[in-house]
BALUM-586561 format. One record per residue (C-alpha): residue in three letters; x, y, z; chain. Coordinates in Angstrom, 2 decimals. Example, Ala and Ser with C-alpha at 12.3 -4.5 7.8 and 13.67 -1.06 7.14 Angstrom:
{rest:ALA | u:12.30 | v:-4.50 | w:7.80 | kette:A} $
{rest:SER | u:13.67 | v:-1.06 | w:7.14 | kette:A} $
This chain:
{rest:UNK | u:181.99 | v:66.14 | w:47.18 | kette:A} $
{rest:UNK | u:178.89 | v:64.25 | w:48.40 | kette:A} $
{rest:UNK | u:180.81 | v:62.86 | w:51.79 | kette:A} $
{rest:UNK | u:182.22 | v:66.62 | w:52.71 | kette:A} $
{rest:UNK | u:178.57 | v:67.74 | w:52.27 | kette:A} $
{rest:UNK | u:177.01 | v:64.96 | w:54.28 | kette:A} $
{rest:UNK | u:180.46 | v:65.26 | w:56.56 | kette:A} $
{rest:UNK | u:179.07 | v:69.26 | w:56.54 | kette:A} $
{rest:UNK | u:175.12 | v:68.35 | w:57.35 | kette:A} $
{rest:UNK | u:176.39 | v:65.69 | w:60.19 | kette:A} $
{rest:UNK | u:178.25 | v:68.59 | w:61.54 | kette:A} $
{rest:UNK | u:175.37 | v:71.03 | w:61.44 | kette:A} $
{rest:UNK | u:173.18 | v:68.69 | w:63.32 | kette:A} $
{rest:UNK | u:175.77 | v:67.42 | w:66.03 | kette:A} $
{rest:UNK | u:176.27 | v:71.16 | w:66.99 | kette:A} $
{rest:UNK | u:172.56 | v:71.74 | w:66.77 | kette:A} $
{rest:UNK | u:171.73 | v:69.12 | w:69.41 | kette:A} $
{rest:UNK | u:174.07 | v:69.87 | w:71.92 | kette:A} $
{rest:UNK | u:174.87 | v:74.07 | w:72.16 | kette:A} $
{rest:UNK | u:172.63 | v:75.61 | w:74.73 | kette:A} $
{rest:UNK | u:170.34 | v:78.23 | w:73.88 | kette:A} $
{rest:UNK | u:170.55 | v:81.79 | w:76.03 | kette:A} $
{rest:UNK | u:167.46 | v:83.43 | w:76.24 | kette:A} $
{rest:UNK | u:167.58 | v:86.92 | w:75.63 | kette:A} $
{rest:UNK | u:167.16 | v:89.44 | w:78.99 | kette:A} $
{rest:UNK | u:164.10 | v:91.60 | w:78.70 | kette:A} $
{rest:UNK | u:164.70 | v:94.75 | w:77.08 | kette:A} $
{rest:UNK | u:165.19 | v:97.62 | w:80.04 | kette:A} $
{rest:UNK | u:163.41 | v:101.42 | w:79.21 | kette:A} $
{rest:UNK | u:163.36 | v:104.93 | w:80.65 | kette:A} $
{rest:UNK | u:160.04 | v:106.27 | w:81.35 | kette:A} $
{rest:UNK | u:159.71 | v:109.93 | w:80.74 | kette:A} $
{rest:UNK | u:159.76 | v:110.27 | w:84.40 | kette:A} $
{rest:UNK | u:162.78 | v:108.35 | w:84.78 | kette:A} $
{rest:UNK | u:161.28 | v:104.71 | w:86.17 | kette:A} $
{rest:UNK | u:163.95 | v:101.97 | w:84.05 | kette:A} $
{rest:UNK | u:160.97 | v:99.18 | w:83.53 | kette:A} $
{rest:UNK | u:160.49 | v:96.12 | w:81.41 | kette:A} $
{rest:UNK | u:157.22 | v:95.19 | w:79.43 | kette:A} $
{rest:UNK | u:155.40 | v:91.90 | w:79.07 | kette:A} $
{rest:UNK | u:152.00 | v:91.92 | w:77.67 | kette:A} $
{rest:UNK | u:151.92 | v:95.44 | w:77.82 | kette:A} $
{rest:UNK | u:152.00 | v:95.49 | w:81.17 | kette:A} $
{rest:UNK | u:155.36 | v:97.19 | w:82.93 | kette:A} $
{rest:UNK | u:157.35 | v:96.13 | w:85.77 | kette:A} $
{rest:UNK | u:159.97 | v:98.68 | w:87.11 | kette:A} $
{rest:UNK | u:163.31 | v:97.57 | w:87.67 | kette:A} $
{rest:UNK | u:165.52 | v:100.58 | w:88.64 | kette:A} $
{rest:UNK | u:165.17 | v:104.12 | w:89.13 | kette:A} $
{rest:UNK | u:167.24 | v:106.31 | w:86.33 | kette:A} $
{rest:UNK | u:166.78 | v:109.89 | w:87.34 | kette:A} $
{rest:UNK | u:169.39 | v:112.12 | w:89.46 | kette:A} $
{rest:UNK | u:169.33 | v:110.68 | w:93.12 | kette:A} $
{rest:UNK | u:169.78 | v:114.43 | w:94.17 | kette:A} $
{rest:UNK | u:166.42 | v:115.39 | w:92.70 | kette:A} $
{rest:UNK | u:164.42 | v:112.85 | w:94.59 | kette:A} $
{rest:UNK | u:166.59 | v:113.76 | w:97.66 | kette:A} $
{rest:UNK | u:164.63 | v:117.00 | w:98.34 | kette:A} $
{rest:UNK | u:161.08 | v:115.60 | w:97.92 | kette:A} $
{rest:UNK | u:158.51 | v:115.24 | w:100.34 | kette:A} $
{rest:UNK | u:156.55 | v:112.20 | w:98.90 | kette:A} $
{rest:UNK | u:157.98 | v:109.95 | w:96.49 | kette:A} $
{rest:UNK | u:155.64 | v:107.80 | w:94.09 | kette:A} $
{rest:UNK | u:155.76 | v:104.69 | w:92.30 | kette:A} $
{rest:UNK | u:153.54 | v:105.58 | w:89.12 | kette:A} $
{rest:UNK | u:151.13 | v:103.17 | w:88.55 | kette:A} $
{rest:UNK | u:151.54 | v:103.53 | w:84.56 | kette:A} $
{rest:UNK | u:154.71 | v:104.27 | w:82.52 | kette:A} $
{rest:UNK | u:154.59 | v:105.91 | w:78.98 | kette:A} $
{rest:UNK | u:151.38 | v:104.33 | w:78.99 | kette:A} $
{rest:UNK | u:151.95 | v:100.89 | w:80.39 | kette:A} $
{rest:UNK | u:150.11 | v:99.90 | w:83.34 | kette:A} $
{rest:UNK | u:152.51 | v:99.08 | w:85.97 | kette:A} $
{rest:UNK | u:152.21 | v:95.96 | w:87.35 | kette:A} $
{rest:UNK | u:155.06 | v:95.10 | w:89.80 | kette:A} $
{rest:UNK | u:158.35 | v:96.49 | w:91.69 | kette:A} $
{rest:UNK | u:160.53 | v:93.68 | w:90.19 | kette:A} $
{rest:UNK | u:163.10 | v:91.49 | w:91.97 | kette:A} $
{rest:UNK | u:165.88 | v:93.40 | w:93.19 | kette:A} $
{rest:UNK | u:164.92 | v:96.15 | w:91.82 | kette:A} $
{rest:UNK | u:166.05 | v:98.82 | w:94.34 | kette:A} $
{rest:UNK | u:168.43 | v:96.20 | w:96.44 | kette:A} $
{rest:UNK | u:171.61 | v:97.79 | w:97.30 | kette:A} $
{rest:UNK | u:175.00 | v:95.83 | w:97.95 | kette:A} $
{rest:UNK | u:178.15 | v:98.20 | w:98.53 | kette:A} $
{rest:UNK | u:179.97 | v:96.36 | w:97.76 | kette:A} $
{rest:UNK | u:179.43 | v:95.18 | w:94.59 | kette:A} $
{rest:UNK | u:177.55 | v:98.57 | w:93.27 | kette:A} $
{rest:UNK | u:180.77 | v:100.50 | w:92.01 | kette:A} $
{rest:UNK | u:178.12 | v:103.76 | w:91.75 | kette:A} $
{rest:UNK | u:177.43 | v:103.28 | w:95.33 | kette:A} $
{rest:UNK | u:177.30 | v:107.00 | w:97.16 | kette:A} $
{rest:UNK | u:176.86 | v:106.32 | w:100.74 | kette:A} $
{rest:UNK | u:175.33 | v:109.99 | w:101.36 | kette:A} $
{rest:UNK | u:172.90 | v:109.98 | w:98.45 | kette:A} $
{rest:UNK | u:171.40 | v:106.52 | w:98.91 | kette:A} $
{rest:UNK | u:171.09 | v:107.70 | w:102.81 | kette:A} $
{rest:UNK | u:169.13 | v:110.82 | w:101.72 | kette:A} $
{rest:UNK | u:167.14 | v:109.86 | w:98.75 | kette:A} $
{rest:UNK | u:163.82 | v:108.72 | w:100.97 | kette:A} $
{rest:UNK | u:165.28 | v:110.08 | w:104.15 | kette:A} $
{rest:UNK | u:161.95 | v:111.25 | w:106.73 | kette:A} $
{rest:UNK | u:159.96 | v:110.84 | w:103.59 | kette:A} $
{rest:UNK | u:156.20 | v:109.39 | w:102.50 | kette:A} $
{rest:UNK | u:157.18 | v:106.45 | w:99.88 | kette:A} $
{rest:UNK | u:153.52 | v:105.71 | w:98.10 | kette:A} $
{rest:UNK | u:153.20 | v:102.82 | w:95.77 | kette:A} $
{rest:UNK | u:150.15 | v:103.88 | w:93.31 | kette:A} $
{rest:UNK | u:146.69 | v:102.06 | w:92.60 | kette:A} $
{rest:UNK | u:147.15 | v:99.25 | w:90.11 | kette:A} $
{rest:UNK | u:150.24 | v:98.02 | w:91.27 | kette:A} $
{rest:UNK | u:150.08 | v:94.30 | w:92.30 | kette:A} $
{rest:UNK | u:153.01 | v:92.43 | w:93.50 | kette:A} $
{rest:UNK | u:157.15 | v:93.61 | w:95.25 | kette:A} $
{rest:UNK | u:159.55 | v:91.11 | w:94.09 | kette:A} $
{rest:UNK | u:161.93 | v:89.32 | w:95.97 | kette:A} $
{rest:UNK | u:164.64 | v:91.52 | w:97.33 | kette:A} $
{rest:UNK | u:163.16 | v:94.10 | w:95.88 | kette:A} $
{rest:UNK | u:164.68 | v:97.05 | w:98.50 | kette:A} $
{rest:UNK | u:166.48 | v:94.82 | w:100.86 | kette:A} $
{rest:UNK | u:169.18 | v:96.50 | w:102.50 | kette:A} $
{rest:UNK | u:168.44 | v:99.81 | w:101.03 | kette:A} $
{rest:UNK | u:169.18 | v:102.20 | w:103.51 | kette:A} $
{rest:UNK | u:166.97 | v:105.16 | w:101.80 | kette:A} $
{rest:UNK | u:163.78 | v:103.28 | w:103.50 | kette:A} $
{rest:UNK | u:163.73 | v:105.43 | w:106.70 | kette:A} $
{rest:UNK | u:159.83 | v:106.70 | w:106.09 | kette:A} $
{rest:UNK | u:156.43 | v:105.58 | w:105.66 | kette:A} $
{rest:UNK | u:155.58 | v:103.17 | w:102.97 | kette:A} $
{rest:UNK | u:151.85 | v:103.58 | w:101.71 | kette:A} $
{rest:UNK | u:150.92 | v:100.22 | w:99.77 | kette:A} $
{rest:UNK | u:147.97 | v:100.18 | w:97.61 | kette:A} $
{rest:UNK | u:144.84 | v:98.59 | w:97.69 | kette:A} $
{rest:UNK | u:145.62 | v:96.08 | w:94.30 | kette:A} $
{rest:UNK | u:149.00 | v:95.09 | w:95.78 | kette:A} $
{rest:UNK | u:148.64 | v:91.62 | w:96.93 | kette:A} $
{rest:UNK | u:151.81 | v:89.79 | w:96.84 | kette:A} $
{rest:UNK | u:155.10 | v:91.10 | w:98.96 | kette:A} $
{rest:UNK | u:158.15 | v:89.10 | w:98.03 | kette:A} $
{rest:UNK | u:160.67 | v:87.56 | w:100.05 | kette:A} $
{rest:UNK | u:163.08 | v:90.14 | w:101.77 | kette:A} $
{rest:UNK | u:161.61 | v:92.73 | w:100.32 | kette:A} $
{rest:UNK | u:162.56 | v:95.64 | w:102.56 | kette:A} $
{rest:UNK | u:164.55 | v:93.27 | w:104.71 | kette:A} $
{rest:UNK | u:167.46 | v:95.06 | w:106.66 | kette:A} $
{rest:UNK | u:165.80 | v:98.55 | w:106.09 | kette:A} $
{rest:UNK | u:165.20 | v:101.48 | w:108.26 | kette:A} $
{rest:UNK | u:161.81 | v:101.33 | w:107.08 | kette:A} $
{rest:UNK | u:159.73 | v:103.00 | w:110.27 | kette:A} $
{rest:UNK | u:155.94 | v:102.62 | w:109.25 | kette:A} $
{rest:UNK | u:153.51 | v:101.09 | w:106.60 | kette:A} $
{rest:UNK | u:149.99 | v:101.57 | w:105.70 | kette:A} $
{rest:UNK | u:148.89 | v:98.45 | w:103.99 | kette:A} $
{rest:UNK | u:146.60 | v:97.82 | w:101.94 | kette:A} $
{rest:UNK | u:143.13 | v:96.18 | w:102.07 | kette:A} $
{rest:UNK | u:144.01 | v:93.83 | w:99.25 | kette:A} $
{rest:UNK | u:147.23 | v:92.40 | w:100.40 | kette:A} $
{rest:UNK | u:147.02 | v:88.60 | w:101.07 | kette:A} $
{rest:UNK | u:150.64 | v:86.67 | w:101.02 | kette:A} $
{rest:UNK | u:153.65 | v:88.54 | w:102.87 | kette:A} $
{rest:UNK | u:156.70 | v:86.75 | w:102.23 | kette:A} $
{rest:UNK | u:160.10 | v:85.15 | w:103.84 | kette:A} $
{rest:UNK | u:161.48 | v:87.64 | w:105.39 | kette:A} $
{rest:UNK | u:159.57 | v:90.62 | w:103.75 | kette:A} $
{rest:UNK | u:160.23 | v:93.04 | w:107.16 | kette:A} $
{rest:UNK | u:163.20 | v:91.68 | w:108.77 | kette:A} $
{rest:UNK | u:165.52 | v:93.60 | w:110.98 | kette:A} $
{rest:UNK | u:163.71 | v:96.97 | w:110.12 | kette:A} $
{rest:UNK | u:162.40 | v:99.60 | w:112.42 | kette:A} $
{rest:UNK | u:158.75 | v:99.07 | w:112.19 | kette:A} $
{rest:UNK | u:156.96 | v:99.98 | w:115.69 | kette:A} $
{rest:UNK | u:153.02 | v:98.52 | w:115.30 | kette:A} $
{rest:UNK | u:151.45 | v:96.55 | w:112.66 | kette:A} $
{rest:UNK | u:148.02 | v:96.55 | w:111.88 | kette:A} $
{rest:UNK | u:147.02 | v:93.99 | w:108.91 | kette:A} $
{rest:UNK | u:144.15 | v:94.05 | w:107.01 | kette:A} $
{rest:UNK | u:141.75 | v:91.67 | w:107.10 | kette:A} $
{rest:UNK | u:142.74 | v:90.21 | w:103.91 | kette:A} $
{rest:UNK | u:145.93 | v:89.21 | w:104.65 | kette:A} $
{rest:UNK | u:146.09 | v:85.02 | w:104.28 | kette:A} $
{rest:UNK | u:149.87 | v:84.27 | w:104.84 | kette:A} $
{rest:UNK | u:152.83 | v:85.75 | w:106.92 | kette:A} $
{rest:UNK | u:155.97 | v:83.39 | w:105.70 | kette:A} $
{rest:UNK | u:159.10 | v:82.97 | w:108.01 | kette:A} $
{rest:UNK | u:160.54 | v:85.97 | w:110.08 | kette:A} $
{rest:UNK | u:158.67 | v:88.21 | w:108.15 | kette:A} $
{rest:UNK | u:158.58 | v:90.76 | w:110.72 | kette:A} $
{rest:UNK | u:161.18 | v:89.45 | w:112.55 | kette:A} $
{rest:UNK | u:164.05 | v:91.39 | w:114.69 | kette:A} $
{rest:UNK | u:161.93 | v:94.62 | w:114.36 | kette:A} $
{rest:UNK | u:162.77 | v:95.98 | w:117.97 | kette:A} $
{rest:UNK | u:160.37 | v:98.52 | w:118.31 | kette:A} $
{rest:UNK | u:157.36 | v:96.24 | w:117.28 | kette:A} $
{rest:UNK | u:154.89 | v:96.14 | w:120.49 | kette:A} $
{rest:UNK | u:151.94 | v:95.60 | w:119.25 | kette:A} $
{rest:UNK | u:149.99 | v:93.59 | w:116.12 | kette:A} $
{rest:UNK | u:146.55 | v:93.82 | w:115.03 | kette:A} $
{rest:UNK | u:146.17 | v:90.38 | w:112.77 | kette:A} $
{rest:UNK | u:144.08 | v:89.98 | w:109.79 | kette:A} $
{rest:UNK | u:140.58 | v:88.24 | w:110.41 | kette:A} $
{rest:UNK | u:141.30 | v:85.41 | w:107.51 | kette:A} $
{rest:UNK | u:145.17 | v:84.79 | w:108.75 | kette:A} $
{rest:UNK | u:145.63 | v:81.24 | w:108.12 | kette:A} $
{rest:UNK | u:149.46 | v:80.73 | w:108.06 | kette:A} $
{rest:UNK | u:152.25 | v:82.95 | w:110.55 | kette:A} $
{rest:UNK | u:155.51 | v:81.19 | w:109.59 | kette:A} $
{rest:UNK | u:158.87 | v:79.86 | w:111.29 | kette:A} $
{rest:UNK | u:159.58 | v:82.92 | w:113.60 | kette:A} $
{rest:UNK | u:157.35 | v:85.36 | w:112.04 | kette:A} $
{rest:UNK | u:157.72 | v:87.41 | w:114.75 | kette:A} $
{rest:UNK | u:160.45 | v:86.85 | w:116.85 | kette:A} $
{rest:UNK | u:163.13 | v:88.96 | w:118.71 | kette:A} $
{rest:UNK | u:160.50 | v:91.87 | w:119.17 | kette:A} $
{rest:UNK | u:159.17 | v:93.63 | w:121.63 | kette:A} $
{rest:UNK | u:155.40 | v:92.59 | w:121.20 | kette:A} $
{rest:UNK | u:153.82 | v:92.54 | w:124.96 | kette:A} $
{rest:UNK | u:150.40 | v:90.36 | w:124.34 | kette:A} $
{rest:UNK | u:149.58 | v:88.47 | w:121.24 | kette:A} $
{rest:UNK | u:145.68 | v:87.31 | w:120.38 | kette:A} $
{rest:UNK | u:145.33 | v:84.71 | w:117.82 | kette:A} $
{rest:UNK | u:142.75 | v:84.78 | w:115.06 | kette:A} $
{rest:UNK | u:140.13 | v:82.41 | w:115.23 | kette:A} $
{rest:UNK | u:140.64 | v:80.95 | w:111.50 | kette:A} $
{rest:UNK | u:144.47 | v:80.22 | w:111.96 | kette:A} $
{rest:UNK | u:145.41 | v:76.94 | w:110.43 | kette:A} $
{rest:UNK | u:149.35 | v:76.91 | w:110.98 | kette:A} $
{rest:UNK | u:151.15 | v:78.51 | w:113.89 | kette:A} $
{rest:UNK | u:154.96 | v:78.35 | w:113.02 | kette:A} $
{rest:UNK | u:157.90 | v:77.29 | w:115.17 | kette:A} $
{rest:UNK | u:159.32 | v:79.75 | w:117.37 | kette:A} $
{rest:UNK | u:156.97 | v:82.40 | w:116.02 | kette:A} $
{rest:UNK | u:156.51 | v:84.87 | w:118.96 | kette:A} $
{rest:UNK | u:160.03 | v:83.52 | w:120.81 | kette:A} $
{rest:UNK | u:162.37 | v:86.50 | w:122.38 | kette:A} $
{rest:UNK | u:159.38 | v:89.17 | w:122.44 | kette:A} $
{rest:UNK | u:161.38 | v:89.35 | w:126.34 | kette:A} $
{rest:UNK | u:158.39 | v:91.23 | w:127.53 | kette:A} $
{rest:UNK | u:155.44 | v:89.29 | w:126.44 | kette:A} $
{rest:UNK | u:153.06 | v:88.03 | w:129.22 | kette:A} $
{rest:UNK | u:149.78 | v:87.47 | w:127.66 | kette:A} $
{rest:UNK | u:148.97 | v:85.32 | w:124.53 | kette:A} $
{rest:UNK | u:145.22 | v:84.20 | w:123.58 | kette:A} $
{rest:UNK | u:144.57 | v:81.60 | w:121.68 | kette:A} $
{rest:UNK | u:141.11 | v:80.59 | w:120.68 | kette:A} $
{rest:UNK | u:141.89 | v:78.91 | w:116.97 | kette:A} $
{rest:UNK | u:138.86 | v:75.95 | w:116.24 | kette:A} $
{rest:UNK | u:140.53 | v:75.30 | w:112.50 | kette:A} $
{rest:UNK | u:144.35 | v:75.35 | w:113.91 | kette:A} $
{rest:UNK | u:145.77 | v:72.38 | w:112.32 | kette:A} $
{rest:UNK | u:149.29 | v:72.39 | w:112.95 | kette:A} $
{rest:UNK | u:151.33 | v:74.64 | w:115.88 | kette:A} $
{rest:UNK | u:155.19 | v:74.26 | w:116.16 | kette:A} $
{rest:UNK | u:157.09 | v:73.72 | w:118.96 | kette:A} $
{rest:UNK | u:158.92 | v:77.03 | w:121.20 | kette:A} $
{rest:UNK | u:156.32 | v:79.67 | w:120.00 | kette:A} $
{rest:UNK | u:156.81 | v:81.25 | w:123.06 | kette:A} $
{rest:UNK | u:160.30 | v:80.42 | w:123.99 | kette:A} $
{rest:UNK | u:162.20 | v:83.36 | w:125.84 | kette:A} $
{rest:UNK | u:159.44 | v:85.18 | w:126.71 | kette:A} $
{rest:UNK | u:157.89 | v:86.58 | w:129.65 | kette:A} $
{rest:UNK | u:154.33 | v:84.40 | w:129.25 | kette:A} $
{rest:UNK | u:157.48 | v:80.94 | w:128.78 | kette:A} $
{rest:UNK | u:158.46 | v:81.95 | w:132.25 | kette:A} $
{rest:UNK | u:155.55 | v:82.72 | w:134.29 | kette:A} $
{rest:UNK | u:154.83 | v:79.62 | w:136.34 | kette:A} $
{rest:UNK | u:151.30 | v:79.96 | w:136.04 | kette:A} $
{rest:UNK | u:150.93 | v:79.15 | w:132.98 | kette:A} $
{rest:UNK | u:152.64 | v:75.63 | w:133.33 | kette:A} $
{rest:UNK | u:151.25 | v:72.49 | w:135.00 | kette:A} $
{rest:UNK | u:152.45 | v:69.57 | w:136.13 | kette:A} $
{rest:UNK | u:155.40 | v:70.42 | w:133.02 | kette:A} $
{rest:UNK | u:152.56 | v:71.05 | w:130.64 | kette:A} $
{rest:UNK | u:152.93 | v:74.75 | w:129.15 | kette:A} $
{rest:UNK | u:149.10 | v:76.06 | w:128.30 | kette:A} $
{rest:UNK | u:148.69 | v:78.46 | w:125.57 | kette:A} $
{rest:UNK | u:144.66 | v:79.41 | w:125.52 | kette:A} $
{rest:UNK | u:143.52 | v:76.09 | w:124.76 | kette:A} $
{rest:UNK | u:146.63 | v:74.84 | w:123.94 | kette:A} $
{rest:UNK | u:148.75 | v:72.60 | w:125.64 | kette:A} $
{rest:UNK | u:152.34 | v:71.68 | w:124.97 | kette:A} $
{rest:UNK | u:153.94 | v:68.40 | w:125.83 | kette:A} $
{rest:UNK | u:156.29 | v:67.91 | w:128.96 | kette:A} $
{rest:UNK | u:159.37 | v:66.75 | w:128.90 | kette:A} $
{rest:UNK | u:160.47 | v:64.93 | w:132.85 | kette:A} $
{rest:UNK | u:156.97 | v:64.07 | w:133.95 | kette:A} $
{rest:UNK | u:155.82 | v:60.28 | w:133.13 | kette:A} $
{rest:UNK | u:152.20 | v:60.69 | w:134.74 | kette:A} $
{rest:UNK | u:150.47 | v:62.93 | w:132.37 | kette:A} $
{rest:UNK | u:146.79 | v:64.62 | w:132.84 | kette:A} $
{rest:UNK | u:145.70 | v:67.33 | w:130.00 | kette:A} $
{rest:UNK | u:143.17 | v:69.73 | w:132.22 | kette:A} $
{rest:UNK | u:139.87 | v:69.38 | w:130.65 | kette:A} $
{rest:UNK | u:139.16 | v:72.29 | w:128.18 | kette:A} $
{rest:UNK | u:142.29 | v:71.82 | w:126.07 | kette:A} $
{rest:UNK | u:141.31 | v:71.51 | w:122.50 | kette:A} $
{rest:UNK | u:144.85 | v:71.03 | w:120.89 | kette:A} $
{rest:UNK | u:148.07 | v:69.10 | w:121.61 | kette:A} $
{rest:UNK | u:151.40 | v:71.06 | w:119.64 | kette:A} $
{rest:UNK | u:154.18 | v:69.74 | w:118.88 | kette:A} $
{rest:UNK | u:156.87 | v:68.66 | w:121.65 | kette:A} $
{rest:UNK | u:159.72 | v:70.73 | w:122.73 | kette:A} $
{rest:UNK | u:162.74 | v:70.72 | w:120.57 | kette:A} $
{rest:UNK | u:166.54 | v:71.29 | w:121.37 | kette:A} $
{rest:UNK | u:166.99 | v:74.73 | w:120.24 | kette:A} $
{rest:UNK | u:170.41 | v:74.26 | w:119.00 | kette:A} $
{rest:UNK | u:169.91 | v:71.73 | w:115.77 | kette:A} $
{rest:UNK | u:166.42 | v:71.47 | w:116.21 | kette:A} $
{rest:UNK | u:166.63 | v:67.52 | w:117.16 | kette:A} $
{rest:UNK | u:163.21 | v:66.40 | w:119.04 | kette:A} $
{rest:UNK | u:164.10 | v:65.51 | w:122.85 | kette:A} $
{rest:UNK | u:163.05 | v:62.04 | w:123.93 | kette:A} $
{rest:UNK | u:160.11 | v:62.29 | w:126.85 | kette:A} $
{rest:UNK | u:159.55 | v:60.14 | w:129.87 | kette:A} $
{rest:UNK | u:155.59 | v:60.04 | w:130.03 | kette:A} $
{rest:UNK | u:154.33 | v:56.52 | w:130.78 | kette:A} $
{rest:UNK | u:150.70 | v:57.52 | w:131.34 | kette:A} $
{rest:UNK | u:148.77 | v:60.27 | w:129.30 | kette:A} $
{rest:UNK | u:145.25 | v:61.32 | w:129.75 | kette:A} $
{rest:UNK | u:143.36 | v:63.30 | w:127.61 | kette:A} $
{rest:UNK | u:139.98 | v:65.39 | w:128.10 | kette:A} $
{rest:UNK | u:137.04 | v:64.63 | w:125.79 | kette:A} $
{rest:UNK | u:137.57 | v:68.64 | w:124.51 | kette:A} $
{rest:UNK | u:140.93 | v:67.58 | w:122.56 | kette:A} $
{rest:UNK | u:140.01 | v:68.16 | w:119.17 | kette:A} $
{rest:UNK | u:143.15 | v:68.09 | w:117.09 | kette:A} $
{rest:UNK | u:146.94 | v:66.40 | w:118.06 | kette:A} $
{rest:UNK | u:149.38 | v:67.45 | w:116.01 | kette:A} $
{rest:UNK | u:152.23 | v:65.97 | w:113.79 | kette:A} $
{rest:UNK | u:154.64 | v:65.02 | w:116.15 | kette:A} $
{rest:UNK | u:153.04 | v:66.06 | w:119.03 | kette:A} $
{rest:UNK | u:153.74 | v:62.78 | w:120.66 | kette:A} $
{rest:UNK | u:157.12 | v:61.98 | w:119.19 | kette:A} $
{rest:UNK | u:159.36 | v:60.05 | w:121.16 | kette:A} $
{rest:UNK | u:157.72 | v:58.87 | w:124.16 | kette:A} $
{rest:UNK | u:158.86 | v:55.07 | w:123.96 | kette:A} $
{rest:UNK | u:157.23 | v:54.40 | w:127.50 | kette:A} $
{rest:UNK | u:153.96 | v:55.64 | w:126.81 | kette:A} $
């Protein structure tokens, strides 16, 4: 009797140490204005919409509450409004195309952070999206692949993430002065984007940020620290770039590939491509002489295909006293120099 017990116990405790433990999902409710939300220190984040599409349909504005039965809401979660066709089997092409159709979408006061993927490729988005003050976070892809045509942000917002506005319909963007971070192609492939107004404390604009646009002259703020690869490249039309950036730290190679400014043959000497007081490195010239004024030397031109760095000729490279950073890479493979 005492082995089957202990035979029992080892058992117990052989099972105990090796079966995983699931942790619950959050428990989902319906506000009484039909938000589904979840709640974590009694603070709400909404994770679906569970009213009649057809209602919301013939409204003017639609509004994200900023409290549910209560709750302060604190977030649009991840996902939350992200629809996929093809694996939604209550997809309705026409009521998803007409539920914020020409409409005024307004996120309330309070509200603080858009999760990742939280409306990407939701076809509704084909109005203005009013973001509030307290919002300060937008996730990545957040409204990417959305007809989204305008948004007010607002003064609070600091990181926008990965992706957050790509291959939307935006036109202009004007970003408030507390915006810190733009991550990669976060407004990327918008094709009606001419013009952006950056924040004053920008620090970071990401891999592409802004490519494949229509932007036609770009001015840097003064406290960037990190200009991304490729970030301005395919704006076809873009002939004027200023750059006046004393704490720039790092600035990628191609930010200005396939663009108007790349092409104009002013703005290259002796196969050095200035960029305001930036100067990127040439590739086929082995005498080198930075004009005097240049304050930075970027990173050297990659091959756009796998990104591989090309190997330069220069033997002899002078430098101004006014250089004041060179950055990582800038002077990669130069085995003659």
């Amino acid at each position: 009797m005492k082995r089957l017990i202990c035979a029992i116990l080892v058992t117990v405790l052989m099972l105990g140490t090796v079966m995983p433990v699931f942790a619950s999902a959050p428990v989902r409710y319906v506000s009484s204005d039909k938000f589904e939300y979840t709640l974590e220190n009694g603070e709400a984040t909404i994770v679906c919409w569970a009213g009649d599409f057809k209602t919301v349909s013939k409204m003017d504005v639609f509004t994200f509450p900023g409290t549910v039965d209560g709750y302060p809401v604190k977030a649009i979660g991840n996902s939350a409004f992200y629809v996929d066709e093809d694996l939604d089997p209550h997809y309705d092409e026409a009521l998803y195309t007409n539920l914020f159709y020409n409409k005024k979408i307004v996120l309330s006061e309070g509200i603080e952070k858009i999760g990742d993927y939280a409306f990407s490729s939701c076809n509704m988005f084909y109005s203005t999206l009013v973001l509030p003050s307290t919002l300060t976070d937008i996730g990545t892809d957040a409204f990417y692949n959305t007809c989204l045509a305008s948004v007010q942000f607002g003064e609070g917002l600091k990181n926008i993430g990965d992706g957050a506005f790509l291959d939307c319909k935006l036109t202009n963007v004007v970003l408030p002065d507390s915006v810190e971070t733009i991550g990669d192609s976060a407004f990327a492939e918008n094709k009606s984007i001419e013009s952006v107004a950056f924040s004053e404390n920008l620090s970071y604009i990401g891999f592409g940020a802004f490519s494949d646009n229509n932007i036609k002259s770009v001015t840097l703020p003064e406290k960037l620290k990190y200009l991304g690869p490729y970030a301005f490249s395919t704006n076809c039309d873009l002939n004027s770039i200023t750059a006046d950036c004393p704490e720039i730290e790092l600035v990628g190679y191609n930010i200005v590939y396939n663009t108007a400014y790349y092409k104009n043959e002013s703005n290259w000497e002796n196969g050095v491509l200035y960029v305001g007081d930036i100067a990127f490195m040439p590739l086929n010239t082995a005498e080198v002489q930075i004009r005097n004024g240049t304050k930075v030397i970027a990173q050297t031109y990659v091959d756009t295909t796998d990104r591989t760095y090309f190997s330069m000729v220069i033997k002899n490279l002078v430098l101004p006293s006014t250089i004041k950073r060179i950055c990582k890479n800038a002077l990669r493979n130069m085995p003659g120099l």
